[in-house]
C-alpha positions as CSV (number, residue, x, y, z in Angstrom):
1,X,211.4,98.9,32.6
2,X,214.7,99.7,33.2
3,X,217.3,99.5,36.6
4,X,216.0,101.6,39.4
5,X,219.0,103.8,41.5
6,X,217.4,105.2,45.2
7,X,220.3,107.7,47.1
8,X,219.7,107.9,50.6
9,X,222.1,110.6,53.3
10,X,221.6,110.7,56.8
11,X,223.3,111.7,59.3
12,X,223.9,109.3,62.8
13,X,225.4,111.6,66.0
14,X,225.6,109.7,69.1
15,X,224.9,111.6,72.4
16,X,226.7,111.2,76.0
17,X,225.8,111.5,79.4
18,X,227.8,112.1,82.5
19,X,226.7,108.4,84.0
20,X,227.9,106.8,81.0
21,X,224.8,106.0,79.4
22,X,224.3,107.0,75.4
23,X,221.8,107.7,72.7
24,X,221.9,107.6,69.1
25,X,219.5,109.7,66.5
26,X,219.3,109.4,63.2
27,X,218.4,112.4,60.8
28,X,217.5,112.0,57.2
29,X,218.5,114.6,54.5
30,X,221.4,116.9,56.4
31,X,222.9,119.6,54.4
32,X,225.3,118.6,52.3
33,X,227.8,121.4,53.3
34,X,227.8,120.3,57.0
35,X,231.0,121.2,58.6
36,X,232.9,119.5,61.5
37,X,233.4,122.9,62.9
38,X,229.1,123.1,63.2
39,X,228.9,119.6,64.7
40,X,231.4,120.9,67.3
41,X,229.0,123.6,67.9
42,X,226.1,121.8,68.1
43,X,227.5,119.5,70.5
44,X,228.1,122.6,73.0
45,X,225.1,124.1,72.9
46,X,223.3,120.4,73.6
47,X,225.7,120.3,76.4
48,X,225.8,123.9,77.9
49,X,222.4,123.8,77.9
50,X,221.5,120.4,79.2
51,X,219.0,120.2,76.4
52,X,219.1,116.2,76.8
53,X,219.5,114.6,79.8
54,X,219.5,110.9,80.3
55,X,216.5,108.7,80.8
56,X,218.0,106.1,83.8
57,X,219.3,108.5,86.4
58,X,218.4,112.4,84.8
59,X,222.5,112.6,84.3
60,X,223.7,115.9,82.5
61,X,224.3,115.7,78.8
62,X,227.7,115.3,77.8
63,X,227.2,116.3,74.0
64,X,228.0,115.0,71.2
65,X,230.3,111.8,70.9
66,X,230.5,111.5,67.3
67,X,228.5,112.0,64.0
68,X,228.8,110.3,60.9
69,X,227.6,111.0,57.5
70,X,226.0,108.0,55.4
71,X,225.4,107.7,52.1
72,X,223.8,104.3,50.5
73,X,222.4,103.4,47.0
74,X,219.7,100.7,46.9
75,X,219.6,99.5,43.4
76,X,216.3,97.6,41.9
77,X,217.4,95.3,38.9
78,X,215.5,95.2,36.1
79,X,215.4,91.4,35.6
């Protein structure tokens, strides 16, 4: 048996809310030609719609704070 090489992407984007509060969500598999310029996007349209709104007080949605893309290799030695 030989050395076993696993490649996971995901993408983390962390969510505002006018009181303050946050929430984080994890995707796997994004496109791999994801632009800044469509995270921007998305984070108006999550916002100018109020499509989430916070789960301690109902607070607006403030969009996205950030969003990071993250690559990891999980190796399994053949030993």
């Amino acid at each position: 048996m030989s050395d076993v090489y696993k490649s996971t992407y995901e993408i983390k984007m962390k969510f505002g809310f006018a009181d303050g509060d946050t929430r984080s969500i994890s995707l796997d598999n994004p496109k791999n030609n994801l632009q800044a310029s469509q995270i921007h996007e998305l984070s108006n349209f999550v916002k100018n719609n109020n499509l989430l709104i916070g789960d301690k007080f109902g607070a607006d949605s403030a969009g996205i704070l950030y969003a990071d893309i993250i690559e990891s290799t999980k190796i399994t030695l053949d030993i």
